[in-house]
ROZA-873228 format. One line per field, with one value per atom (N, C-alpha, C, O): x, y, z; atom name. Coordinates in nm, 3 decimals, m for minus. Layout:
X	c(X / ...) $
Y	c(Y / ...) $
Z	c(Z / ...) $
name	c(CA / ...) $
***
This chain:
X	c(m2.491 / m2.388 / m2.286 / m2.231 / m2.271 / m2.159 / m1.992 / m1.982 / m1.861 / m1.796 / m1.730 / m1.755 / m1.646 / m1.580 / m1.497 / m1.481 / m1.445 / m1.382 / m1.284 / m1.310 / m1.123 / m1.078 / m0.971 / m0.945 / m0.929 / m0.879 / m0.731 / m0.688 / m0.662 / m0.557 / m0.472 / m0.545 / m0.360 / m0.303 / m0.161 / m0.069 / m0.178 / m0.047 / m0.019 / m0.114 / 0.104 / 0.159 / 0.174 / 0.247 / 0.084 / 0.117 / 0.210 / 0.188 / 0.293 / 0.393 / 0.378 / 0.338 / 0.433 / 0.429 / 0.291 / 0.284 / 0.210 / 0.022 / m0.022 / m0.040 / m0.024 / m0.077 / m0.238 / m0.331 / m0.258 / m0.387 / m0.452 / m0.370 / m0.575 / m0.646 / m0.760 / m0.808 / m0.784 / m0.927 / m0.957 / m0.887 / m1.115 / m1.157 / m1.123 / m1.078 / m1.139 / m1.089 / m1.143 / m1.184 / m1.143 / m1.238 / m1.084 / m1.002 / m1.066 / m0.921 / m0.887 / m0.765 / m0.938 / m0.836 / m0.892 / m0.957 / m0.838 / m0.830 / m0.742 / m0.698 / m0.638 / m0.557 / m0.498 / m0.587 / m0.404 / m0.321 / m0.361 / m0.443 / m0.336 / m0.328 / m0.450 / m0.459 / m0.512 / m0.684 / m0.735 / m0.819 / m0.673 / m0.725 / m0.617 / m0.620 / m0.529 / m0.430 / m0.532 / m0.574 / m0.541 / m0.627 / m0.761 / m0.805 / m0.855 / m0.983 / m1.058 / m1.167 / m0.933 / m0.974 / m0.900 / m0.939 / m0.772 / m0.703 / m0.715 / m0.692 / m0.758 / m0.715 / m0.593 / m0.576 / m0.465 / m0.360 / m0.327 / m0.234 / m0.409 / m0.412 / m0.271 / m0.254 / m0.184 / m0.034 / 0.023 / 0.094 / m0.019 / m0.037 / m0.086 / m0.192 / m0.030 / m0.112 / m0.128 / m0.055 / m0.233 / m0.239 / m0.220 / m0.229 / m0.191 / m0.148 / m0.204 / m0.322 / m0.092 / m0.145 / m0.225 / m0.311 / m0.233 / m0.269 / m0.225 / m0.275 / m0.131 / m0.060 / 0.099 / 0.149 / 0.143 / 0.280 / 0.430 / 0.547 / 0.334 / 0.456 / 0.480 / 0.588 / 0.406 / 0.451 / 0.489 / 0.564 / 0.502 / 0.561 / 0.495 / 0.513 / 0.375 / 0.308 / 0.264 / 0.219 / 0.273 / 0.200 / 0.322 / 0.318 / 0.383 / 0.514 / 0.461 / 0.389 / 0.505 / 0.524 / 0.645 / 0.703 / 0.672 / 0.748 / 0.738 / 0.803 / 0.709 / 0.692 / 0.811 / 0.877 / 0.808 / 0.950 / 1.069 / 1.165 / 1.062 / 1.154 / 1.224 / 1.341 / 1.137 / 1.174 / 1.052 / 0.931 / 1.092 / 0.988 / 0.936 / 0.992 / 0.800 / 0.691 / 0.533 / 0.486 / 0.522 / 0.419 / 0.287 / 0.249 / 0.205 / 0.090 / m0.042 / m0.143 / m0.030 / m0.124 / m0.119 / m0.233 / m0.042 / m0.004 / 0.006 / 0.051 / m0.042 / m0.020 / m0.202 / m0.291 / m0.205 / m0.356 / m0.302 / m0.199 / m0.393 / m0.407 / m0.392 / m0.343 / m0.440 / m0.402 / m0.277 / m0.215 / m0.217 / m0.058 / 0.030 / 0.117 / 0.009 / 0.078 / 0.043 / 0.113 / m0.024 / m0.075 / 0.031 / 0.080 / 0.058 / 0.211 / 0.328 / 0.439 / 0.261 / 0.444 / 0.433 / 0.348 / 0.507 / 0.516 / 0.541 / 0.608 / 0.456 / 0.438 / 0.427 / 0.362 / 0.497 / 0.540 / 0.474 / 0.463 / 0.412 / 0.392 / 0.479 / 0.551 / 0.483 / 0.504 / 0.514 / 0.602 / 0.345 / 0.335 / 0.422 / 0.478 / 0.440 / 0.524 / 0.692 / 0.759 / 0.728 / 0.847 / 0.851 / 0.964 / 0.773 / 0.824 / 0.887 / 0.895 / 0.940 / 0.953 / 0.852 / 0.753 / 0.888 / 0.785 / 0.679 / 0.566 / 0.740 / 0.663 / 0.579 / 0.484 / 0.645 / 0.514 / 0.583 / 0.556 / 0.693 / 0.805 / 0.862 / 0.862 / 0.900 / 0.923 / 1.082 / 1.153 / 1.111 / 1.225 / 1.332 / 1.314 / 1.450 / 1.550 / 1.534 / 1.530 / 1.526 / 1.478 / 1.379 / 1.383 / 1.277 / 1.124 / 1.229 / 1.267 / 1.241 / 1.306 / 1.420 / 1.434 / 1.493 / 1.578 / 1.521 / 1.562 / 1.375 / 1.318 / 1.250 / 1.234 / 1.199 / 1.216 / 1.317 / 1.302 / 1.409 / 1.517 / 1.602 / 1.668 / 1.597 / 1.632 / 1.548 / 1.605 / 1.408 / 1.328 / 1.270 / 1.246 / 1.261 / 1.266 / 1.106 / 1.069 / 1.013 / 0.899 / 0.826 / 0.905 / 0.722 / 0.644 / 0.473 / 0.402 / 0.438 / 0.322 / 0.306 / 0.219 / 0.412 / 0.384 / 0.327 / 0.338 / 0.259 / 0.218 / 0.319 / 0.281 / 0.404 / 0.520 / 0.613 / 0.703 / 0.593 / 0.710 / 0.658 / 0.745 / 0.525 / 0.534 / 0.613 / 0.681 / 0.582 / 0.661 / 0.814 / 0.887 / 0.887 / 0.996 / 1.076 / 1.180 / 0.993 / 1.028 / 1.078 / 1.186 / 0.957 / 0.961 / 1.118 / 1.228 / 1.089 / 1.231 / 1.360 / 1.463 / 1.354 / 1.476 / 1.501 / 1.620 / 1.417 / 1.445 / 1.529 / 1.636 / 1.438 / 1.458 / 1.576 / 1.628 / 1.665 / 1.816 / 1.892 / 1.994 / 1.872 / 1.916 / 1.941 / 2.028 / 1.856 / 1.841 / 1.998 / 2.112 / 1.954 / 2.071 / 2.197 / 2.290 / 2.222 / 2.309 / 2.319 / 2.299 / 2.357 / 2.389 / 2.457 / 2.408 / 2.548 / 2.624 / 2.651 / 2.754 / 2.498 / 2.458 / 2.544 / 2.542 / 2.605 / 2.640 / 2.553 / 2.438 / 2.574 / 2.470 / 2.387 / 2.265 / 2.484 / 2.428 / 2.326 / 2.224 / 2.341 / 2.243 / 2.139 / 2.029 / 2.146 / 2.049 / 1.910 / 1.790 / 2.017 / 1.912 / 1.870 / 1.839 / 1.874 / 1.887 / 1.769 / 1.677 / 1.809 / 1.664 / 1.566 / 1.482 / 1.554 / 1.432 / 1.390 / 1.334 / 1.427 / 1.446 / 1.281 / 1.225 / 1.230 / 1.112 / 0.969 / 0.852 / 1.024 / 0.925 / 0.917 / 0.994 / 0.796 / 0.750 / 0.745 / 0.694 / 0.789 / 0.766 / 0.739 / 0.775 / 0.696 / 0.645 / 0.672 / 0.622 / 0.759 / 0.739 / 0.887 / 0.929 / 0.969 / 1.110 / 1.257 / 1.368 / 1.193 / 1.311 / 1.435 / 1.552 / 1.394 / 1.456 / 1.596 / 1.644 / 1.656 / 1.793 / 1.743 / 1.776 / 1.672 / 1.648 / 1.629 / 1.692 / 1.545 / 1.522 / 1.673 / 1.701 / 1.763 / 1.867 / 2.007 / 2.125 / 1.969 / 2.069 / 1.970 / 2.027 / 1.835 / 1.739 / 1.829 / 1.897 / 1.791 / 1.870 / 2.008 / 2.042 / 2.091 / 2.273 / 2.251 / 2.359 / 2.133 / 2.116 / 2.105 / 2.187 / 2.025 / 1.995 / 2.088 / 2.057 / 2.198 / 2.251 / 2.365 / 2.411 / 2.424 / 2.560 / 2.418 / 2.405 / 2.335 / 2.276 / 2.257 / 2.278 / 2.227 / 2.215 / 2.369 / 2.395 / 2.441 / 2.610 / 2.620 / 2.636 / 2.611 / 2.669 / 2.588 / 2.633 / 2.473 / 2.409 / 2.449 / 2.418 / 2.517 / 2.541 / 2.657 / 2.661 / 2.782 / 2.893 / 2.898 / 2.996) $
Y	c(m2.053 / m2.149 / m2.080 / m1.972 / m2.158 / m2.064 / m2.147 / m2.269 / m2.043 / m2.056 / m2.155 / m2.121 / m2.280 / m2.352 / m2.230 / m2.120 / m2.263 / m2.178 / m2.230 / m2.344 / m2.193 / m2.291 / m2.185 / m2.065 / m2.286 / m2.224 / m2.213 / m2.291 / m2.097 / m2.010 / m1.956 / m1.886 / m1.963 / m1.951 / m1.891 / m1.950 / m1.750 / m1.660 / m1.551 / m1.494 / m1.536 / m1.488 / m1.341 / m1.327 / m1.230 / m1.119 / m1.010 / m1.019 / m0.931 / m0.852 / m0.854 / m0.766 / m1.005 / m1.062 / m1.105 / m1.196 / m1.055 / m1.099 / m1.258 / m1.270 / m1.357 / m1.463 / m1.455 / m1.435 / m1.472 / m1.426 / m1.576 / m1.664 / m1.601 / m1.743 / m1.642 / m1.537 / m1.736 / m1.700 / m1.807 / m1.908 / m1.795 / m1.881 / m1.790 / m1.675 / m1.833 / m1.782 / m1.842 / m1.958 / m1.782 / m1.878 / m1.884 / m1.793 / m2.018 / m2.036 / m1.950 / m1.933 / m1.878 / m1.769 / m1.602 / m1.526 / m1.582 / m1.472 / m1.424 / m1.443 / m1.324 / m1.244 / m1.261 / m1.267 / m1.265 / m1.212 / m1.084 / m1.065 / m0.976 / m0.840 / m0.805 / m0.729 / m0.874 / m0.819 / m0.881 / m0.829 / m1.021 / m1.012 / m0.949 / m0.979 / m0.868 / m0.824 / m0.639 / m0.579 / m0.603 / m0.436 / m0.477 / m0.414 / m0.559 / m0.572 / m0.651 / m0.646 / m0.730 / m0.777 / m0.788 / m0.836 / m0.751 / m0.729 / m0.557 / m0.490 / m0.499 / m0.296 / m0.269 / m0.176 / m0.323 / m0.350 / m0.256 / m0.302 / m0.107 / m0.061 / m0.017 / 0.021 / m0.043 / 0.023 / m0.053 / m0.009 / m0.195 / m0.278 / m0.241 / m0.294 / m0.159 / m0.089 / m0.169 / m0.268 / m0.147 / m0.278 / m0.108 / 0.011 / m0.176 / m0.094 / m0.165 / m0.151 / m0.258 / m0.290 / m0.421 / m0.452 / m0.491 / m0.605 / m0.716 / m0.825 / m0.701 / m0.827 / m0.878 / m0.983 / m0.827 / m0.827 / m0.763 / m0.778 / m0.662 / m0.584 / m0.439 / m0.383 / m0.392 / m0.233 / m0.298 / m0.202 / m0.341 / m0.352 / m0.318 / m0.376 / m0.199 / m0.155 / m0.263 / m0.228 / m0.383 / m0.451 / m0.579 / m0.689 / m0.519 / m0.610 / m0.640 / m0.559 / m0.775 / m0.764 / m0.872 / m0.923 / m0.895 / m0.985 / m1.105 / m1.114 / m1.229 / m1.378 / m1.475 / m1.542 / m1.453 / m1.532 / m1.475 / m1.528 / m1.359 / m1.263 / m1.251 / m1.224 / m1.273 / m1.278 / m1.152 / m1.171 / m1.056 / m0.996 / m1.074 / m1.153 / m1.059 / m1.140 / m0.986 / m0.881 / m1.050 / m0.952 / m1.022 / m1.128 / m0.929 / m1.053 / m1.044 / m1.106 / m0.958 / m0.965 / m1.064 / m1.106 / m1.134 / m1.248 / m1.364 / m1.466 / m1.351 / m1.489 / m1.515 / m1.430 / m1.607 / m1.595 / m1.652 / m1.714 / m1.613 / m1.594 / m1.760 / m1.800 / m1.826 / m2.006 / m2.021 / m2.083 / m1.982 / m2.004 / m1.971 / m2.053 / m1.843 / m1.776 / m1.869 / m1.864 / m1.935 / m2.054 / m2.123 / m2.232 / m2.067 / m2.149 / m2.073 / m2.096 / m1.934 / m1.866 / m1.742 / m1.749 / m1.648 / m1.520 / m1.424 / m1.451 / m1.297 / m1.212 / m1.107 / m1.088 / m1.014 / m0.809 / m0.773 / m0.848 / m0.660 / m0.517 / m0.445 / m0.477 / m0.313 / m0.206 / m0.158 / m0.121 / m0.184 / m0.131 / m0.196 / m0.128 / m0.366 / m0.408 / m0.399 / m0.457 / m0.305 / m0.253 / m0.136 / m0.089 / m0.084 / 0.013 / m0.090 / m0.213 / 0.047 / m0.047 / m0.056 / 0.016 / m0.146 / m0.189 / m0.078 / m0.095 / 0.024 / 0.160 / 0.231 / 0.307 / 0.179 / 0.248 / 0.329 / 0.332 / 0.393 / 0.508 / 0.437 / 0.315 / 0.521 / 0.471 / 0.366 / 0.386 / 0.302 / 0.264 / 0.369 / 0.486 / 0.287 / 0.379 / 0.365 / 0.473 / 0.243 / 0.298 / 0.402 / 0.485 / 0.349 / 0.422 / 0.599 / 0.665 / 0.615 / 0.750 / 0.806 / 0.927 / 0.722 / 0.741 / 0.803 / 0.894 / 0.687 / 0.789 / 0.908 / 0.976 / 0.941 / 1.110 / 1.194 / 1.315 / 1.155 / 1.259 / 1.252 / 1.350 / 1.159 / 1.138 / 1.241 / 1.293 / 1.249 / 1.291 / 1.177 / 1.196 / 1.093 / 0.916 / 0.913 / 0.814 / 1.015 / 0.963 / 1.100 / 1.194 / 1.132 / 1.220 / 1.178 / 1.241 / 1.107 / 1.048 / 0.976 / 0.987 / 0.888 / 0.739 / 0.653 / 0.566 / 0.634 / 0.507 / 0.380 / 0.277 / 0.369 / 0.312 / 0.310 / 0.229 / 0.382 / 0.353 / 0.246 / 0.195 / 0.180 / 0.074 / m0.064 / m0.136 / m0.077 / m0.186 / m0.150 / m0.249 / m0.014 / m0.002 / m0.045 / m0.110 / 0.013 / 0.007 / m0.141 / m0.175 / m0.246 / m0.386 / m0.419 / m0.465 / m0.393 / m0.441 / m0.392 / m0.460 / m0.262 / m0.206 / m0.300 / m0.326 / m0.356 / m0.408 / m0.542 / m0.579 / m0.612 / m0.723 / m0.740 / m0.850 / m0.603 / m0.609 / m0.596 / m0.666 / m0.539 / m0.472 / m0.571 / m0.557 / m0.662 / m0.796 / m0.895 / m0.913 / m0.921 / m1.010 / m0.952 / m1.021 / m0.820 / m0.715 / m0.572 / m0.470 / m0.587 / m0.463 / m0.357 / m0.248 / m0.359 / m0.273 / m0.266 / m0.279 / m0.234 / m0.308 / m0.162 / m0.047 / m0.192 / m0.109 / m0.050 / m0.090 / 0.079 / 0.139 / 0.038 / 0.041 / m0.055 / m0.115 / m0.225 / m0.246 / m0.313 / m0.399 / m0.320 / m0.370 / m0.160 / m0.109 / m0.098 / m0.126 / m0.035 / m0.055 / m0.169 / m0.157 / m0.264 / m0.395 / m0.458 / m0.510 / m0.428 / m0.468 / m0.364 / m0.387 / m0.280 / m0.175 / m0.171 / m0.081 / m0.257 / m0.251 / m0.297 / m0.252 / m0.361 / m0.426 / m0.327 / m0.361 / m0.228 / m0.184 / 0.000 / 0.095 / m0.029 / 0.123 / 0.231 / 0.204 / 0.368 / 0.509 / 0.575 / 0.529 / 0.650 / 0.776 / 0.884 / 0.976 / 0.922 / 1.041 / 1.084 / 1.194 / 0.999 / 1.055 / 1.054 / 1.085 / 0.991 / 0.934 / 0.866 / 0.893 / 0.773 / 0.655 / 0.714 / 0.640 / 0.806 / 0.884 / 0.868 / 0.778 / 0.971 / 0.983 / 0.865 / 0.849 / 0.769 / 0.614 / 0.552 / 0.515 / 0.539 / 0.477 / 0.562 / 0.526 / 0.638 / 0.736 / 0.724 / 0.727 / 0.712 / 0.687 / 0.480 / 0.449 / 0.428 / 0.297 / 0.293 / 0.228 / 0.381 / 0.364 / 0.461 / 0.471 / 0.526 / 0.639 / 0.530 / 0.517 / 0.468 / 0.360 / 0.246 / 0.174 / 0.235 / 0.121 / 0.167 / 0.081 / 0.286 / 0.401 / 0.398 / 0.466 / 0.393 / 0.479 / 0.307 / 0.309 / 0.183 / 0.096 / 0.027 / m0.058 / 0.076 / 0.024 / 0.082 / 0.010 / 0.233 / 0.288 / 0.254 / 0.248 / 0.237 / 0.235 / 0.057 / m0.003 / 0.000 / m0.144 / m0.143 / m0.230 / m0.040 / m0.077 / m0.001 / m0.015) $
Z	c(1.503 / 1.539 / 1.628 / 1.608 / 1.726 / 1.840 / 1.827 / 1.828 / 1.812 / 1.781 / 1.895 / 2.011 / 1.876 / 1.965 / 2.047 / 1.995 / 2.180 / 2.284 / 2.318 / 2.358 / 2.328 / 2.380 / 2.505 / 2.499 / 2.607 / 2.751 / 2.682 / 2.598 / 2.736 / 2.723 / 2.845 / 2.914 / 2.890 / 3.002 / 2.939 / 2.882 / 2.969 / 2.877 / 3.020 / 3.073 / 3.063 / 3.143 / 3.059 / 2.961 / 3.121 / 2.996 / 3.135 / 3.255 / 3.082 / 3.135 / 3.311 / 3.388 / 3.338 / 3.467 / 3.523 / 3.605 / 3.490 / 3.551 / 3.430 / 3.309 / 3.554 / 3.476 / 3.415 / 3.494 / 3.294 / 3.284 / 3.225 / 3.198 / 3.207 / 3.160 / 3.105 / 3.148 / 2.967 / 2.872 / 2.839 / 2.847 / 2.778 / 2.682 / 2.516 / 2.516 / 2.444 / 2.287 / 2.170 / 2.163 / 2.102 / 1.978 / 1.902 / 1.905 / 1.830 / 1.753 / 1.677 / 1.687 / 1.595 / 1.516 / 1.548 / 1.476 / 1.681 / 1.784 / 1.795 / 1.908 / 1.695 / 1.687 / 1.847 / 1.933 / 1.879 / 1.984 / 1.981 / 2.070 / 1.908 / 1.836 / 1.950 / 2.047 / 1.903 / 1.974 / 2.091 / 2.165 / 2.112 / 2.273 / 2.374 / 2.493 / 2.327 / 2.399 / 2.392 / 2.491 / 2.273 / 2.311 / 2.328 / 2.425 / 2.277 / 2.353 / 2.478 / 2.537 / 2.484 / 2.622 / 2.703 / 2.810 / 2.687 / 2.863 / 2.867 / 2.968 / 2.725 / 2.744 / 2.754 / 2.833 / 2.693 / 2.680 / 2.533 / 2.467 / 2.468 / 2.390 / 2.297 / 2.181 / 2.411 / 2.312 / 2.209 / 2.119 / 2.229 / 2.100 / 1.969 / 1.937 / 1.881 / 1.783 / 1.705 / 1.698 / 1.619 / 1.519 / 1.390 / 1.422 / 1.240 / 1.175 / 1.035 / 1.002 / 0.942 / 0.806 / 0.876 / 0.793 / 0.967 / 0.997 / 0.942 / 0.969 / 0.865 / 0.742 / 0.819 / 0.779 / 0.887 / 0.956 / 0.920 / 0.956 / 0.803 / 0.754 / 0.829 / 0.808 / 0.895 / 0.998 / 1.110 / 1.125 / 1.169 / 1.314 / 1.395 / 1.502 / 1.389 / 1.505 / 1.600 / 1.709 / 1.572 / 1.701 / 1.761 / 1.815 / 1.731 / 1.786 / 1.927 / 1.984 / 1.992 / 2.137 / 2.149 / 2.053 / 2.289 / 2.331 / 2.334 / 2.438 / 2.307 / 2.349 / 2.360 / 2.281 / 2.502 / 2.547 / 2.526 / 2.470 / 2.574 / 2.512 / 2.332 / 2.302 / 2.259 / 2.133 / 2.044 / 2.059 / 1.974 / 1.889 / 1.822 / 1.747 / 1.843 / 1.728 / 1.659 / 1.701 / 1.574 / 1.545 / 1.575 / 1.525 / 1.687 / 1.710 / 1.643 / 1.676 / 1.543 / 1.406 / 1.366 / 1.346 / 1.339 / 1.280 / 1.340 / 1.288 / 1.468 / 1.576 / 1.638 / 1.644 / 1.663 / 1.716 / 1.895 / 1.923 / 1.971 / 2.092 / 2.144 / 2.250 / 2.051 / 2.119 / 2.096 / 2.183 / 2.001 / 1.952 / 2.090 / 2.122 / 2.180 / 2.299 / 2.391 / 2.493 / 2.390 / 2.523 / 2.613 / 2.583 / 2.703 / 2.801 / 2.800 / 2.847 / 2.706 / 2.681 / 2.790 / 2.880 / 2.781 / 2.863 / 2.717 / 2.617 / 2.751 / 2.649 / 2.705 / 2.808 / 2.636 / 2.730 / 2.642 / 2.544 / 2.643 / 2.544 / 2.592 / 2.687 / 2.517 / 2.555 / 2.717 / 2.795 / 2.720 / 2.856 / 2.958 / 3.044 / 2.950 / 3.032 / 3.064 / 3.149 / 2.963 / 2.913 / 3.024 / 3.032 / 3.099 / 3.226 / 3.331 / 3.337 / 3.434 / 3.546 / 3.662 / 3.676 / 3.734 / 3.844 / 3.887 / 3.934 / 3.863 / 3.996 / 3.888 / 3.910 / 3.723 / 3.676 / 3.535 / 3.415 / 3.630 / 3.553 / 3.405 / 3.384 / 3.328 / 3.192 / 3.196 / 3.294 / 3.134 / 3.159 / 3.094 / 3.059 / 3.088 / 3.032 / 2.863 / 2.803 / 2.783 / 2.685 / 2.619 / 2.529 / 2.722 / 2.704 / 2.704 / 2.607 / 2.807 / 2.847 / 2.745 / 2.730 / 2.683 / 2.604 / 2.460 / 2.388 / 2.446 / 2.316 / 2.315 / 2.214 / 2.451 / 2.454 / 2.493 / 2.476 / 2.537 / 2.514 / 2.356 / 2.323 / 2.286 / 2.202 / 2.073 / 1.977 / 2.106 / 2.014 / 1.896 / 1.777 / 1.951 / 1.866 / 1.820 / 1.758 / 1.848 / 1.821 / 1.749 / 1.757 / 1.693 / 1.640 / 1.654 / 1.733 / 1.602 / 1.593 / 1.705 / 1.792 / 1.696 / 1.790 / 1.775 / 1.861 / 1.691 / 1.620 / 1.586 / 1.642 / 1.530 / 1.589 / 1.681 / 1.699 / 1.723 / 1.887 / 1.958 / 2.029 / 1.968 / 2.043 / 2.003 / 2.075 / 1.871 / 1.802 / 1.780 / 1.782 / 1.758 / 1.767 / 1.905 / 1.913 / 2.013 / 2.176 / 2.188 / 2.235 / 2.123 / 2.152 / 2.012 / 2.041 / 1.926 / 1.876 / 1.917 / 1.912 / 1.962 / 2.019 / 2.147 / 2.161 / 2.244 / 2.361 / 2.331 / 2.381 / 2.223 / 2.189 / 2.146 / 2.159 / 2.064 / 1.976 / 2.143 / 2.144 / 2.257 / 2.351 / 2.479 / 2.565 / 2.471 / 2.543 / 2.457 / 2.498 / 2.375 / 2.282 / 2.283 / 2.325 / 2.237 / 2.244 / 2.295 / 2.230 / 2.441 / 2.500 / 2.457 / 2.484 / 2.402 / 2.269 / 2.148 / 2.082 / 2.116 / 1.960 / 1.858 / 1.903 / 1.736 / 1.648 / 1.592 / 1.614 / 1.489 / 1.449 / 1.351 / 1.335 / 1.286 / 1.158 / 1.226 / 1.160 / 1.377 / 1.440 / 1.467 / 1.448 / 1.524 / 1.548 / 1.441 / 1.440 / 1.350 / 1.191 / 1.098 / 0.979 / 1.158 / 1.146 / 1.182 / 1.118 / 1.376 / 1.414 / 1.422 / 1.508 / 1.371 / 1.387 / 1.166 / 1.102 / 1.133 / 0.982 / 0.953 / 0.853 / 1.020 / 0.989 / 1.066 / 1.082 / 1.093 / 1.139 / 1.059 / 1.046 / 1.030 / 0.951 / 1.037 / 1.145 / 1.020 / 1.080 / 0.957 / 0.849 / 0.966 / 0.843 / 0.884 / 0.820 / 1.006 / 1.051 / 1.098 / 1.061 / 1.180 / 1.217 / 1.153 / 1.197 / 0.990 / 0.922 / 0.989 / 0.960 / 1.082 / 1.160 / 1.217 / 1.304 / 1.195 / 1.236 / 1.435 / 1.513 / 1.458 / 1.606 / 1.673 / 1.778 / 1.629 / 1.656 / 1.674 / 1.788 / 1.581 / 1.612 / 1.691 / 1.693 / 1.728 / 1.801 / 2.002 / 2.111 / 1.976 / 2.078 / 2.155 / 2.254 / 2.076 / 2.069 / 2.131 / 2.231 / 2.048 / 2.062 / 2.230 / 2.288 / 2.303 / 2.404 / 2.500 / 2.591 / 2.486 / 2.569 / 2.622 / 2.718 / 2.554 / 2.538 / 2.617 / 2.692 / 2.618 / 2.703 / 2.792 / 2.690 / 2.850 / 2.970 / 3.035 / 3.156 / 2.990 / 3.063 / 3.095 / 3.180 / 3.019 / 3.033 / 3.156 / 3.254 / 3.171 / 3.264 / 3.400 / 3.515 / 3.360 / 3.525 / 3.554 / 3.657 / 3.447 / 3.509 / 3.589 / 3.676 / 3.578 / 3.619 / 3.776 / 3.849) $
name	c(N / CA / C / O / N / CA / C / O / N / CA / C / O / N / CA / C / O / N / CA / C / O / N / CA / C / O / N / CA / C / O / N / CA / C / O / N / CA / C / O / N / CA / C / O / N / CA / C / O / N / CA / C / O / N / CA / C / O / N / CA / C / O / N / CA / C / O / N / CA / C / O / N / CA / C / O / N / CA / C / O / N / CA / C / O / N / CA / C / O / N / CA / C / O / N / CA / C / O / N / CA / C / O / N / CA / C / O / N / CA / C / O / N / CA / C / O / N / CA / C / O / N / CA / C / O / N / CA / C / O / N / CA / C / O / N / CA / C / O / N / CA / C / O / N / CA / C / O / N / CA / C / O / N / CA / C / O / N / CA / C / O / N / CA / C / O / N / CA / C / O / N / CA / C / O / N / CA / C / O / N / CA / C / O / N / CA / C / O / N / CA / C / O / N / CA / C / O / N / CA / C / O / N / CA / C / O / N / CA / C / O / N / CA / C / O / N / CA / C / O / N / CA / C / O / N / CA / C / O / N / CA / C / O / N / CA / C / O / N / CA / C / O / N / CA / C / O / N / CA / C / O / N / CA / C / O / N / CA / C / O / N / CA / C / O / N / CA / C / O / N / CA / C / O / N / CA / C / O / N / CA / C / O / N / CA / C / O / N / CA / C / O / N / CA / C / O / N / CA / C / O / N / CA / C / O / N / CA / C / O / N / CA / C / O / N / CA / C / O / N / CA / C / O / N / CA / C / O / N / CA / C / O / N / CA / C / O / N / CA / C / O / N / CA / C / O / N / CA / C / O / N / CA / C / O / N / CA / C / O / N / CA / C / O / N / CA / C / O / N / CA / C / O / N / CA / C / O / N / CA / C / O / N / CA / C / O / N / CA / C / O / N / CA / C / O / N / CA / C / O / N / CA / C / O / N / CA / C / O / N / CA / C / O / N / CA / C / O / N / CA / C / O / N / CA / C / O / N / CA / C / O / N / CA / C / O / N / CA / C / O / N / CA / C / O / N / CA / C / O / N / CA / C / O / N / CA / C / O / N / CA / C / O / N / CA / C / O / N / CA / C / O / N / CA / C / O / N / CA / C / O / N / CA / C / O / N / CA / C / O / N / CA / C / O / N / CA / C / O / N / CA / C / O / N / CA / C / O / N / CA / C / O / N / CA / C / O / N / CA / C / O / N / CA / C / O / N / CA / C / O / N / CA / C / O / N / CA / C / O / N / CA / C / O / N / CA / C / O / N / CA / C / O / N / CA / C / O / N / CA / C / O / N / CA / C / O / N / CA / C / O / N / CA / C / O / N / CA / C / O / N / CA / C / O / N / CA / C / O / N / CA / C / O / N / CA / C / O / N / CA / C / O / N / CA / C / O / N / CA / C / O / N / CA / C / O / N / CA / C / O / N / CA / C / O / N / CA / C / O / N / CA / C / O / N / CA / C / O / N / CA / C / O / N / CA / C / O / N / CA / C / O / N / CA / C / O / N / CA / C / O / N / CA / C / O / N / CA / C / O / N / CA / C / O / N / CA / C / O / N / CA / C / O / N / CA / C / O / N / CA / C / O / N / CA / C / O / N / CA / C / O / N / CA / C / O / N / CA / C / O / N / CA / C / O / N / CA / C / O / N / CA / C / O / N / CA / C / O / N / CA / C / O) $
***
């Protein structure tokens, strides 16, 4: 028996893309197995680590938890779309290595996407918003200190290059 298919039109980090999809098609997975969009980590698969955070409509969503027809008509970033144009890391991205914000990296993609997401809403987020919005997402490795000092780095480095 062959699974129904249905057409999909999701704007992923500026490139309009169109699929066919079978209805309960993880976002999660047609984002690393069929666009190769790998920084999407997938982790508990339940929506409790954060590793697979992305953007939809500029809002954090976990797309473990979303299926690929649900994104249909929206605009959706990863990680990867979180550089700038030429390629180069952005200033957050850049902020969590000078910061020392990562070890593993297994979460930094889903942190990256919630940090953007607190950073979009609030440009001069406090320490307590910082830990706030990065609250839902698991690390095992940097005891979250460097992460939210990576965050508060970002936030003085995009102030200043605004004025």
């Amino acid at each position: 028996m062959t699974e129904k298919l249905y057409s999909i039109s999701i704007e992923v980090n500026g490139v309009h893309r169109t699929a066919q999809v079978p209805a309960r098609r993880p976002l999660a997975d047609w984002l690393r197995e069929d666009l190769h969009l790998t920084g999407t980590h997938l982790g508990c698969e339940h929506g409790v680590c954060g590793a697979c955070s992305v953007m939809l409509d500029e809002e954090p969503v976990r797309s473990c938890l979303m299926y690929a027809v649900q994104a249909d008509g929206h605009r959706v970033t990863t990680v990867e779309g979180l550089a700038r144009p030429d390629g180069s890391m952005s200033v957050l991205q850049d902020s969590f290595c000078q910061a020392h914000a990562l070890q593993c990296g297994y979460c930094t993609p889903g942190m990256l996407i919630a940090a953007q997401g607190l950073l979009d809403a609030h440009p001069r987020p406090t320490d307590r918003q910082i830990r706030e919005a990065i609250g839902g997402n698991l690390c095992r490795c940097t005891g979250y200190q460097q992460i939210v000092e990576a965050v508060r780095l970002a936030a003085d480095r995009m102030a200043e290059e605004s004025k």
